[in-house]
C-alpha positions in Angstrom: -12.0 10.2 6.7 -9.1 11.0 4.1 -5.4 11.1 4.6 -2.9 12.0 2.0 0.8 11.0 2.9 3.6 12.4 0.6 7.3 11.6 0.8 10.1 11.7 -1.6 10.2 9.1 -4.3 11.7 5.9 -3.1 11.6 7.0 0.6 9.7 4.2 1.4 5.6 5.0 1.1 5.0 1.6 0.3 6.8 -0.1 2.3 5.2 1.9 5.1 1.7 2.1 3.7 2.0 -2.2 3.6 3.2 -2.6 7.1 -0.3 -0.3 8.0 -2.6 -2.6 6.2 -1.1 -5.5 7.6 -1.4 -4.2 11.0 -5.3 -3.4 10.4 -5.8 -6.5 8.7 -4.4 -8.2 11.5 -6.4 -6.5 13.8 -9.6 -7.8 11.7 -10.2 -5.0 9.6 -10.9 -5.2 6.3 -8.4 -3.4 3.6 -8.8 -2.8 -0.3 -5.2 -2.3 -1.8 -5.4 -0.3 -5.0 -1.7 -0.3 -6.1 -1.5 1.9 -9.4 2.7 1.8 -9.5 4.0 -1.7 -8.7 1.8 -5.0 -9.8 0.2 -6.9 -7.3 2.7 -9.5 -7.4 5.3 -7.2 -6.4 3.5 -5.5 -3.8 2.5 -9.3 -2.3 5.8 -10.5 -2.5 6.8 -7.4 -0.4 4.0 -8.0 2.0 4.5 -11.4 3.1 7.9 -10.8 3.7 6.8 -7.8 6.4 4.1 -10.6 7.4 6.8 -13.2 7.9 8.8 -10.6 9.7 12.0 -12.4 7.8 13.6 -13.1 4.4 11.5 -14.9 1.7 13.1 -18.3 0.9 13.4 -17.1 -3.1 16.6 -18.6 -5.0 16.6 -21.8 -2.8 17.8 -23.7 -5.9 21.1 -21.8 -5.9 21.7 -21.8 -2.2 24.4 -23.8 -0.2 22.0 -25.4 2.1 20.3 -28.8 2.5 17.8 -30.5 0.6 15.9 -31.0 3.9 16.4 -27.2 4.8 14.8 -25.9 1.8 11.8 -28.1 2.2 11.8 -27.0 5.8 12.1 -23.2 4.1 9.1 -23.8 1.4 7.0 -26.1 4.0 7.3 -22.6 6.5 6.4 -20.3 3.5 3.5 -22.2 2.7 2.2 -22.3 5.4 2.3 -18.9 5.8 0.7 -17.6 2.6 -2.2 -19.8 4.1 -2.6 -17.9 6.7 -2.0 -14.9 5.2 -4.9 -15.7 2.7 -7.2 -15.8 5.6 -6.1 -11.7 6.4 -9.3 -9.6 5.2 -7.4 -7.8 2.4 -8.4 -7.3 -1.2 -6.3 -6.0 -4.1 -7.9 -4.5 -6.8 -6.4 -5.0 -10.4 -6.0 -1.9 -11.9 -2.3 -1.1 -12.5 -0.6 1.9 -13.7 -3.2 4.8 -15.5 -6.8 4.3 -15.0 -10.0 5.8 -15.1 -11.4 7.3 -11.9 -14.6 6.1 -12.2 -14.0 2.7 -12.9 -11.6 2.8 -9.5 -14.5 4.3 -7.8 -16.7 1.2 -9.0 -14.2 -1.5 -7.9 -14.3 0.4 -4.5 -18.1 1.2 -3.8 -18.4 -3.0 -4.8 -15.3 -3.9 -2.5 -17.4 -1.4 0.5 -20.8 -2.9 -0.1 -20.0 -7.1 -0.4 -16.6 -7.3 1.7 -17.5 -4.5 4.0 -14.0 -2.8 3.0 -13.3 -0.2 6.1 -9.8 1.3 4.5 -8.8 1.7 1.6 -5.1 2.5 0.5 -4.4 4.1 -3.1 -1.0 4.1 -4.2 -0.6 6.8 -6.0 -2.6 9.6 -7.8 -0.3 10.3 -10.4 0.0 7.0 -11.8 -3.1 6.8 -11.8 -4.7 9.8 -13.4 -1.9 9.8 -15.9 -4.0 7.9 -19.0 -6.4 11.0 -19.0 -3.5 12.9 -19.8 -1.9 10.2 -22.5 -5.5 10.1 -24.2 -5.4 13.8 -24.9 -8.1 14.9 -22.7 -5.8 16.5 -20.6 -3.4 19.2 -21.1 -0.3 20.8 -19.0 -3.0 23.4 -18.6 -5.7 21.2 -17.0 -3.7 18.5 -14.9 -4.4 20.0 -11.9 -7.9 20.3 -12.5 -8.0 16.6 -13.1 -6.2 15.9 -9.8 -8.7 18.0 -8.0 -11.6 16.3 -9.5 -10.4 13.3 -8.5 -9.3 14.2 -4.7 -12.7 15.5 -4.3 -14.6 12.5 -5.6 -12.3 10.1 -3.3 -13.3 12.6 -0.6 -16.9 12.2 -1.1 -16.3 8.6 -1.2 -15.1 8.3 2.4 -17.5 10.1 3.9 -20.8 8.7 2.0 -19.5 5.0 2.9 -17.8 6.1 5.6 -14.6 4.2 5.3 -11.0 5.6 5.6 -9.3 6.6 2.4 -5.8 6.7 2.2 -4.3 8.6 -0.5 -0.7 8.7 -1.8 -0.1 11.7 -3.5 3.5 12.4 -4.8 5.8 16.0 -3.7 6.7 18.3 -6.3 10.0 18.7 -7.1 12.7 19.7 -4.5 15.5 19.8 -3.8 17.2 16.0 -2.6 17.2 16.3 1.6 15.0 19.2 1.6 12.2 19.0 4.4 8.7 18.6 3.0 6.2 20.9 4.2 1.8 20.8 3.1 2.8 23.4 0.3 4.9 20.5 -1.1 1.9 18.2 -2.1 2.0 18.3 -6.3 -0.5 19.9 -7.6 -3.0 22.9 -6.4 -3.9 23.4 -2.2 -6.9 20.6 -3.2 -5.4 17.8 -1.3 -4.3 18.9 1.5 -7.7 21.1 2.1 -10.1 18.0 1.5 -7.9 15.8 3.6 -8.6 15.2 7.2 -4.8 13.7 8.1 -1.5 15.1 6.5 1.1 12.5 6.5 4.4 13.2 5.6 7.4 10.4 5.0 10.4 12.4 5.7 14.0 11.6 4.6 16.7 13.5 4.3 19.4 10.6 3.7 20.7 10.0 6.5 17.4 9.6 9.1 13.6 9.0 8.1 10.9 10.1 9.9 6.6 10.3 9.8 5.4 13.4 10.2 1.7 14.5 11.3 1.4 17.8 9.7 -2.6 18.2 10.0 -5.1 16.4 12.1 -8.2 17.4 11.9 -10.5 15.8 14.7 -7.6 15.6 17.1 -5.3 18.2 16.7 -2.5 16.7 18.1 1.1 17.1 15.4 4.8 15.7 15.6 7.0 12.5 14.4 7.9 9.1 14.9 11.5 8.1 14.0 11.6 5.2 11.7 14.5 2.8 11.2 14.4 0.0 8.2 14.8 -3.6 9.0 16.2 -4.8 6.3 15.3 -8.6 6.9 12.0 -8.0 7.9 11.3 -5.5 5.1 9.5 -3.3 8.5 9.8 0.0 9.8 10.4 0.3 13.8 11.1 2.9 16.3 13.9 0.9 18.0 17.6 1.7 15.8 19.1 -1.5 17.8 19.1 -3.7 15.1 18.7 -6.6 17.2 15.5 -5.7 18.4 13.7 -7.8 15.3 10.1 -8.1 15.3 9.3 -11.6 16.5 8.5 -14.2 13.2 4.7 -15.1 12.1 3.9 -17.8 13.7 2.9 -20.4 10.9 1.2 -24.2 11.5 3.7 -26.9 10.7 2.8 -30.4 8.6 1.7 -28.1 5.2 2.8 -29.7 1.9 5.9 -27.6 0.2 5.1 -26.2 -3.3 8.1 -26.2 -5.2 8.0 -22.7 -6.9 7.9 -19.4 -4.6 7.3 -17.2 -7.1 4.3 -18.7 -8.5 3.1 -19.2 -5.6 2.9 -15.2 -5.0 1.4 -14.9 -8.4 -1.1 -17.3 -7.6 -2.2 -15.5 -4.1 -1.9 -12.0 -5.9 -4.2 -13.3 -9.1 -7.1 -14.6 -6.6 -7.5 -11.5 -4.6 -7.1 -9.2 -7.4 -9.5 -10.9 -10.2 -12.6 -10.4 -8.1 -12.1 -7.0 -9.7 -11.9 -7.9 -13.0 -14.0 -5.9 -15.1 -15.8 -4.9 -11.9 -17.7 -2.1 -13.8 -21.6 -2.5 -13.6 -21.3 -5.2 -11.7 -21.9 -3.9 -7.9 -25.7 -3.4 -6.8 -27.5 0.1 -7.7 
């Protein structure tokens, strides 16, 4: 299966797109992250704070609190990038434009030896964009590559039978305007090939998921979403003090004195298994 979500740009695709994988990764599902916009270090930073459900203990040094607090703070985080490490989720490590078929390697490798079931892909413009900067495309033929590539992702899914999710940015309207399927950039090619249309509305002052095709169900409509800040989640509740309830992490783990290496050095892990992945999987 395929779905395409849209949404204006900072609306918050990521942000909801992490809170999915966690959710299926949690439920023992095994996810490949192909994030083409932010670096992996980034994107983990922001997921362990939605798999915390609280604020990352970063800038400890500067903070008015305790000596003992802040171990107690780096002792928790620990302890929760542990367990996080045990979540069956892989990144890939292409970042910004990269070839399609070298993607499609690092997936069919992550589908046959981890047994990959969804796969998120964040976004296609980033990452069709070094066809274009090496000349082989044109303003004529952009489109054409975007097609190419939405139908090769397509055939994908459904020869490995795995869940594709593909992010796929609007075209250019006005700021509030509602999105509609005709606002997908490019030609009708996405939203034809896809089996779900996803869209992340936002018009400022509310946000919103809409289901605008569903093709073995049928069933449309929208979820309100509200932003918790502290969390870095999406809910359905406004009342802000209906929090999600805090990852539960094991207690007696060592502290490691630097946070932010200590999200590099997660990020790195995951994401160097697909190092120069090309060739590499079984024919």
């Amino acid at each position: 299966e395929m779905t395409v979500l849209t949404g204006p740009t900072g609306s918050g695709k990521t942000t909801f797109l992490g809170q999915t994988s966690l959710d299926l990764a949690e439920q023992g599902i095994n996810v490949l992250w192909g994030s083409f916009e932010i670096k992996n270090t980034r994107l983990m930073h922001k997921l362990l704070q939605q798999y915390m459900k609280d604020v990352l203990p970063i800038g400890l040094g500067e903070s008015n609190i305790s000596e003992v607090e802040k171990q107690d703070a780096m002792t928790a985080l620990t302890a929760l990038a542990d367990k996080f490490e045990t979540l069956p989720m892989y990144f890939m490590k292409f970042h910004g434009g990269s070839e399609v078929d070298d993607v499609l390697d690092a997936m069919e490798y992550a589908a046959y030896v981890h047994d990959v079931e969804h796969i998120i892909l964040d976004n296609l413009q980033f990452m069709i964009s070094r066809q274009a900067i090496d000349g082989r495309g044109s303003s004529f033929d952009k489109f054409d590559m975007q097609d190419i590539a939405i139908e090769k992702f397509r055939k994908f899914a459904t020869d490995y039978n795995v869940h594709v999710t593909l992010v796929v940015h609007p075209r250019k309207e006005d700021e509030g305007a509602k999105l509609g399927v005709s606002s997908f950039y490019g030609s009708a090619k996405a939203t034809q090939e896809a089996d779900t249309i996803l869209i992340l509305q936002s018009d400022g002052k509310r946000k919103f998921i809409e289901v605008k095709k569903n093709r073995f169900d049928g069933t449309l409509g929208h979820v309100p979403l509200f932003f918790q800040r502290k969390s870095g989640r999406y809910t359905e509740n406004p009342d802000a003090n209906n929090m999600p309830q805090k990852t539960v992490v094991p207690s007696g783990v060592k502290a490691v004195q630097d946070t932010q290496q200590l999200i590099k050095a997660r990020a790195s892990s995951s994401a160097s298994i697909y190092n120069d992945i090309r060739g590499q999987h079984p024919t």
